[in-house]
BALO-635743 format. One record per residue (C-alpha): x, y, z. Coordinates in Angstrom, 1 decimal, padded with zeros to 4 digits. Example, Ala and Ser with C-alpha at 12.3 -4.5 7.8 and 13.67 -1.06 7.14 Angstrom:
REM BALO-635743
> 012.3  -004.5  007.8 $
> 013.7  -001.1  007.1 $
***
This chain:
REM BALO-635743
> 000.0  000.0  000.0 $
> 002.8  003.0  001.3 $
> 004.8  001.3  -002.1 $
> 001.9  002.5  -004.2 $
> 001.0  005.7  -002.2 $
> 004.9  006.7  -002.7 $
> 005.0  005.8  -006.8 $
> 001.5  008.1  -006.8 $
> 002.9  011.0  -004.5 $
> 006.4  011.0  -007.2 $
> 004.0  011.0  -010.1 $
> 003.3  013.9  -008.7 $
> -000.6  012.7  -007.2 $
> -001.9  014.0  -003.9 $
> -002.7  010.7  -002.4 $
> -005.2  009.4  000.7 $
> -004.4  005.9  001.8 $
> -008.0  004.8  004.1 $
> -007.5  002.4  006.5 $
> -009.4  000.2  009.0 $
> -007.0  -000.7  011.6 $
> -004.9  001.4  013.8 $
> -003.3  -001.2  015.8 $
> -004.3  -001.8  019.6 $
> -003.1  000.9  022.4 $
> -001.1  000.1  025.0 $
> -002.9  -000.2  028.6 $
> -002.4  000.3  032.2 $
> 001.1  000.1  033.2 $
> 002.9  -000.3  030.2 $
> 000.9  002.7  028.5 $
> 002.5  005.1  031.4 $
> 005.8  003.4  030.9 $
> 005.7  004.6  027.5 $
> 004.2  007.8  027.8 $
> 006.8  008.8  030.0 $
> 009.6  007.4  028.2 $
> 007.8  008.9  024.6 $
> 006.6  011.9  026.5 $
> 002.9  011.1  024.7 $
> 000.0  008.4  024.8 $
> -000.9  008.5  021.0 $
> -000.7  005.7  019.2 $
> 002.7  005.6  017.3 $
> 004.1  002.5  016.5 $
> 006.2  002.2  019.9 $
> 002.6  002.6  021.7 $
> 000.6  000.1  020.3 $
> 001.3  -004.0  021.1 $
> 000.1  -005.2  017.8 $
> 001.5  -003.3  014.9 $
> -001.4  -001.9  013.2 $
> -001.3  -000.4  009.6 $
> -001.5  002.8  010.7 $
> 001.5  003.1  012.9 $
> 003.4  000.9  010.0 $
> 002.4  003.4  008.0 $
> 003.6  005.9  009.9 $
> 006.8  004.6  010.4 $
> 007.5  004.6  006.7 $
> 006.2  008.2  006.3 $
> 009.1  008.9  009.4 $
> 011.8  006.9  007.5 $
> 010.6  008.5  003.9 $
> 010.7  011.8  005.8 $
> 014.4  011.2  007.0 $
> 015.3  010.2  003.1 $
> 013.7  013.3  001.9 $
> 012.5  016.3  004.4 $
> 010.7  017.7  002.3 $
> 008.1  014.9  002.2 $
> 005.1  015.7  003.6 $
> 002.3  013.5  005.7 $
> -000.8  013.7  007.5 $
> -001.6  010.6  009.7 $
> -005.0  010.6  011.2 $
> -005.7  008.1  013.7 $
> -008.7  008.0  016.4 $
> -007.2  010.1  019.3 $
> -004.2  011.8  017.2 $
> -002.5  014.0  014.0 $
> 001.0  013.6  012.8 $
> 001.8  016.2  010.9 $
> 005.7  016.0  009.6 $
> 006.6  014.2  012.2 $
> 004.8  016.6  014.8 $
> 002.3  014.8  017.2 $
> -000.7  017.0  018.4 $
> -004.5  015.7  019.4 $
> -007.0  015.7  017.0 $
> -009.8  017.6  018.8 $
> -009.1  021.3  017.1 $
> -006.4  020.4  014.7 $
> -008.2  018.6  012.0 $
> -009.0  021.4  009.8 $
> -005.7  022.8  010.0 $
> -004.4  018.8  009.1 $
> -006.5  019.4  006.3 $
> -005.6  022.4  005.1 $
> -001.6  021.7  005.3 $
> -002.6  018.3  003.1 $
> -005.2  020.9  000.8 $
> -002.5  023.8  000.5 $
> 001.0  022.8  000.8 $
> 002.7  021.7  -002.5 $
> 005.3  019.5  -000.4 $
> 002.3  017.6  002.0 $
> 001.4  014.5  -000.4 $
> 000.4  012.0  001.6 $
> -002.7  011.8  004.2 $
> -003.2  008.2  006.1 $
> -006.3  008.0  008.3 $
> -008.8  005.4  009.6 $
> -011.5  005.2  007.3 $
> -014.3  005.9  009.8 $
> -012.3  009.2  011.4 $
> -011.0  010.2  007.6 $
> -013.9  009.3  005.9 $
> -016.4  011.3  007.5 $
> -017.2  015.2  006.9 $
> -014.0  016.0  005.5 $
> -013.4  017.4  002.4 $
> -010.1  016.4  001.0 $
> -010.8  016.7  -003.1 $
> -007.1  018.1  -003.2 $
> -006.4  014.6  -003.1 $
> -005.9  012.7  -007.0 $
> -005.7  009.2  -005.5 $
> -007.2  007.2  -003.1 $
> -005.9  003.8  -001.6 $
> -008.5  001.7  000.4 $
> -005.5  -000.6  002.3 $
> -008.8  -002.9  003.4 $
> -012.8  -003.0  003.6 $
> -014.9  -002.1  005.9 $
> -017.8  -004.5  006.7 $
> -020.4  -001.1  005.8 $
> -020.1  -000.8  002.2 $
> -021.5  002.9  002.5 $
> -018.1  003.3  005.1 $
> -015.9  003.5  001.9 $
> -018.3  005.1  -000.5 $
> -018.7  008.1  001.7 $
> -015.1  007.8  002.3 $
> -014.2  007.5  -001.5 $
> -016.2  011.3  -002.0 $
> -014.3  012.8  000.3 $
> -012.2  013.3  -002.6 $
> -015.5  014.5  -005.2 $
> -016.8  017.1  -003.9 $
> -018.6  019.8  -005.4 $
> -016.7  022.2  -008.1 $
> -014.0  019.1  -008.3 $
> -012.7  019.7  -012.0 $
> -009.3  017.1  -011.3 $
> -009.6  013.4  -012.2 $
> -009.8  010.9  -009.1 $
> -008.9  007.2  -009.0 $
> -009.3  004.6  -006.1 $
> -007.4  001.9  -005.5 $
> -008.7  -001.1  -003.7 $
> -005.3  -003.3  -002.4 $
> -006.5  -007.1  -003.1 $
> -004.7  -010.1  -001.2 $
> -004.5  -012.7  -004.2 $
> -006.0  -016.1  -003.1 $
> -007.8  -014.5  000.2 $
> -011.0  -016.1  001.1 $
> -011.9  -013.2  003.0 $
> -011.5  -010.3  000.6 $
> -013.0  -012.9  -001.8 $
***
């Protein structure tokens, strides 16, 4: 999925990659371990005891980032933002996520849960769209895929839909 986000973003697309999972937080006594050695609670990829696409993604937008700096991401999650490797909470900084992903040339990239990206937002800067799974509401990733067409859109979008080959399930 990042693989195909990242050959988008250097064909020069504004690219969302949706995704389901976020990975499970830490709890009790090992989240305050790792708060206070990380100096936060939100779920990167250190936080969480199963992996998670979105903290993998994340930890390829941080190693992209230290390739190239000026590479630019938005990770959404439940509780949190990344933006360029900055962590803040997502209760009053969503907009201005959005807007960075909207406005700034060098910001190609927005990851987020479908059901906290997918909702209300209007991200139609965005020339691609990666579903990394589905959602067991089909009208999840419909009203996730038009956060993309919106109104006045005159751009071409695509969607992607990432397959496993030979799974039952996705079958």
């Amino acid at each position: 999925t990042f693989h195909e986000a990242v050959t988008a973003i250097e064909e020069g697309k504004k690219t969302i990659i949706f995704s389901r999972y976020s990975g499970k937080p830490l709890g009790g006594k090992e989240k305050a371990e790792a708060a206070e050695k990380f100096g936060t609670d939100l779920p990167i990829p250190e936080l969480t005891e199963e992996g998670g696409t979105i903290p993998e993604l994340l930890k390829m937008c941080i190693r992209k980032r230290k390739e190239d700096p000026t590479f630019g991401y938005v990770v959404l999650t439940g509780k949190s933002i990344i933006l360029n490797d900055e962590i803040m909470p997502k209760k009053g900084n969503i907009q201005h996520a959005v807007d960075t992903f909207s406005s700034d040339p060098d910001c190609n990239l927005f990851v987020g849960q479908t059901a906290a990206t997918g909702t209300g937002l209007n991200l139609q800067a965005a020339e691609y769209s990666i579903f990394n799974d589905f959602g067991y509401q089909p009208a999840e990733q419909e009203q996730a895929e038009d956060r993309t067409r919106r109104i006045n859109q005159v751009k071409c979008t695509s969607v992607v839909y990432v397959v496993a080959e030979n799974c039952a399930i996705e079958r």
